[in-house]
C-alpha positions in Angstrom: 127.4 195.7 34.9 127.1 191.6 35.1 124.4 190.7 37.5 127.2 189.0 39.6 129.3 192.4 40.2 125.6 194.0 41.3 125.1 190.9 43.6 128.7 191.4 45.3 128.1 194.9 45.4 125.0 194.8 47.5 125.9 191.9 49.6 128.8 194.4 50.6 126.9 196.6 51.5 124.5 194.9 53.5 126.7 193.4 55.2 128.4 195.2 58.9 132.2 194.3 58.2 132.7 195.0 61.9 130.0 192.1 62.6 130.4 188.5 63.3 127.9 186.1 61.1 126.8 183.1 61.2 126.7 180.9 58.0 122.7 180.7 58.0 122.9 184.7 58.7 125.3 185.6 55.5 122.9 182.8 53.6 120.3 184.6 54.2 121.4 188.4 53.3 122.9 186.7 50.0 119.9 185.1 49.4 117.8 188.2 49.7 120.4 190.4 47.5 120.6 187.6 44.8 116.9 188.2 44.7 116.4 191.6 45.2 119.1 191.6 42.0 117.7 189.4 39.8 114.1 190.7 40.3 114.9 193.5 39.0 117.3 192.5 36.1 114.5 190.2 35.1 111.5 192.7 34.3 110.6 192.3 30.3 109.1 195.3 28.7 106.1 194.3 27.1 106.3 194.4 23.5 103.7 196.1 21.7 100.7 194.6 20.4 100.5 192.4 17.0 98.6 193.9 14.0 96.5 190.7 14.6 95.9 191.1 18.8 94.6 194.8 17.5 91.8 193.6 15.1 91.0 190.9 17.9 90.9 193.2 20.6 88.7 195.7 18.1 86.5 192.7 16.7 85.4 190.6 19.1 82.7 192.5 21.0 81.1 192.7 17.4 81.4 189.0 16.5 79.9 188.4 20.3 77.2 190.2 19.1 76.6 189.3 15.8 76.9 185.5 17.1 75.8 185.1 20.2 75.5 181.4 20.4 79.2 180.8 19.9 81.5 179.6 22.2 84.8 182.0 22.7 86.9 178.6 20.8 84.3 178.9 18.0 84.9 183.4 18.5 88.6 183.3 17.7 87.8 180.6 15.1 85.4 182.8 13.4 88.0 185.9 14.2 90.6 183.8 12.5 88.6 183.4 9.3 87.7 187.4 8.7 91.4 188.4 9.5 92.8 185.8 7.0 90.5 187.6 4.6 91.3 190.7 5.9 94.8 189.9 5.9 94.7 188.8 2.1 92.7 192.2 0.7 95.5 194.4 2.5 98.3 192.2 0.3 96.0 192.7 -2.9 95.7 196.7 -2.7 99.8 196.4 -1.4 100.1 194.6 -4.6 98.0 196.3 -6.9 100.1 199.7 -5.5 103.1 198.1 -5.9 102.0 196.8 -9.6 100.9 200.5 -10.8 104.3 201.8 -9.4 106.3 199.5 -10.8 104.3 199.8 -14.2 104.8 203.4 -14.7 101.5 204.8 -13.3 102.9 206.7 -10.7 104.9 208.9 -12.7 106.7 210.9 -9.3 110.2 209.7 -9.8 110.5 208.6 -13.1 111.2 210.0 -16.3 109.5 208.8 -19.9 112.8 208.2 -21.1 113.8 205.7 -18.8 110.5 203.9 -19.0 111.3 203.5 -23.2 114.8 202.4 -22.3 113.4 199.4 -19.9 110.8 198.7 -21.8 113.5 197.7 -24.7 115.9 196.1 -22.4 112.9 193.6 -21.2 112.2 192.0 -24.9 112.3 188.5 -24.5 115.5 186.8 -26.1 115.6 184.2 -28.5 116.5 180.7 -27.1 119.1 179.2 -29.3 118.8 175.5 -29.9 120.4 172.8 -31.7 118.7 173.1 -35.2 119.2 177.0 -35.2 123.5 176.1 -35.1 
């Protein structure tokens, strides 16, 4: 239902039919159902939290304490740094699993044949150039 049909809607129903208004009067009632309508049409659900946000929220008391002196500017700076490391061991292990898969060492799913097969298909091929026509 468009926020418009919801706005009628109430307004109808707020209003006495049998009841003479002034223009102020059936200003006001709309104005109070076109808020009532919209206040409710315009709650966000929060989204959930960022990977990042979670290892702030978890890190900071320990980098207040390990550095008192800092400033909370100088914190998040600091904060920054260690997830940016953090950040880039998590992509090395993703890679180094997703290396190993991809090189046959998790053996699950594939069978040695197949592994032979590819391994043939992926010779490099001879570039053919000028002098070799």
């Amino acid at each position: 239902m468009t926020s418009t049909k919801q706005i009628i809607d109430k307004f109808n129903e707020a209003v006495d039919i049998n009841k003479e208004y002034t223009k102020n009067e059936l200003c006001i009632i709309l104005n109070t159902v076109y808020k009532e309508v919209h206040s409710k049409n315009n709650k966000k659900e929060k989204r959930p939290p960022t990977k990042y946000n979670m290892f702030v929220s978890e890190n900071m008391k320990k980098m207040k304490d390990e550095y008192p002196d800092l400033s909370r500017q100088d914190l998040m700076k600091k904060i920054g740094e260690v997830w940016k490391e953090h950040k880039n061991v998590e992509t090395e292990v993703l890679e180094k699993k997703n290396n190993d898969d991809v090189n046959g060492k998790d053996d699950t799913f594939v069978n040695t044949e197949e592994k032979i097969d590819d391994s043939e298909e992926k010779k490099p091929k001879k570039k053919v150039t000028k002098k070799d026509k």
